[in-house]
C-alpha positions as CSV (number, residue, x, y, z in Angstrom):
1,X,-10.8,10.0,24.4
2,X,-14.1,11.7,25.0
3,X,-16.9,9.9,23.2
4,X,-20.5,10.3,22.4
5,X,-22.9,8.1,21.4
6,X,-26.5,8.2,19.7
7,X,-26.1,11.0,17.5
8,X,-28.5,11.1,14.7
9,X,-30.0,7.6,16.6
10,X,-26.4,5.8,15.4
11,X,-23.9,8.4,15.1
12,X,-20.6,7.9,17.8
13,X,-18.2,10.8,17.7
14,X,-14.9,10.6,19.4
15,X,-12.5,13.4,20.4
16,X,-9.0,13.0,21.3
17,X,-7.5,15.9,23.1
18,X,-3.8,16.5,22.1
19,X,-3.1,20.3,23.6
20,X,-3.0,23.0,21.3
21,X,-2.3,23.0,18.1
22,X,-4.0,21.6,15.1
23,X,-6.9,20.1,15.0
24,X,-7.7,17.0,12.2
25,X,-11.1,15.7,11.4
26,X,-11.2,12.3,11.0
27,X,-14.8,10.7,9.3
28,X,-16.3,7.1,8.6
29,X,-19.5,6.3,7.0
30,X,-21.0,3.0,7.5
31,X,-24.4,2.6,6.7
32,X,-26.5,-0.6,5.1
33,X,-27.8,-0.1,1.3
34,X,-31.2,-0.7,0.4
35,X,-30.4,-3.6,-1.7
36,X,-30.7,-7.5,-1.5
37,X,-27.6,-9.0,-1.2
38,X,-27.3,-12.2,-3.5
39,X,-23.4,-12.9,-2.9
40,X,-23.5,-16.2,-0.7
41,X,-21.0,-15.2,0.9
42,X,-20.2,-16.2,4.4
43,X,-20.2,-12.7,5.5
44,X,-23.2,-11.7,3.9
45,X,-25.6,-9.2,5.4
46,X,-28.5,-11.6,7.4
47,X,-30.7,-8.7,6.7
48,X,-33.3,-9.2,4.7
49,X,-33.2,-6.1,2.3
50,X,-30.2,-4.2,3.2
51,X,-26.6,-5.0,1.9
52,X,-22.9,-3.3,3.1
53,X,-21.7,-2.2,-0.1
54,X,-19.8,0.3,-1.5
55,X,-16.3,0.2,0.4
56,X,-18.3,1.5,3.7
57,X,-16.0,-1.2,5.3
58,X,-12.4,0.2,4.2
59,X,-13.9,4.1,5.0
60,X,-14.9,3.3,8.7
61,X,-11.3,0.6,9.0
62,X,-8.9,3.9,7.8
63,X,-9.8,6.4,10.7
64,X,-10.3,3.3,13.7
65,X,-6.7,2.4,12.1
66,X,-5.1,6.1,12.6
67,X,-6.4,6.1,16.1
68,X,-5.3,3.1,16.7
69,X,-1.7,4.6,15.7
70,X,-2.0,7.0,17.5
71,X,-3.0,5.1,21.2
């Protein structure tokens, strides 16, 4: 897999070359919130003022997991 890094200061794009054919765009978002998390939970953002909400988690999990199908 060919990857860059640093797009946009945190993008990382990956391309897997699989001959001709069709091509599939895969894309995760992961980005922290501008909110204060209050959950107390162990995993909590240590932070100060921004929170991972939203499902970011499960959108960025899906597309490492299909790639990780298809190693």
């Amino acid at each position: 897999m060919d990857v860059t890094t640093g797009l946009g200061r945190t993008g990382v794009v990956g391309v897997l070359d699989n001959g001709d054919g069709p091509q599939l765009l895969l894309r995760a978002d992961f980005d922290g919130l501008p909110v204060m998390e209050q959950t107390g939970l162990p995993y909590a953002s240590e932070t100060a003022g921004v929170m991972h909400a939203c499902c970011h988690d499960m959108n960025v999990n899906c597309p490492l997991g299909a790639l990780d199908l298809r190693a």
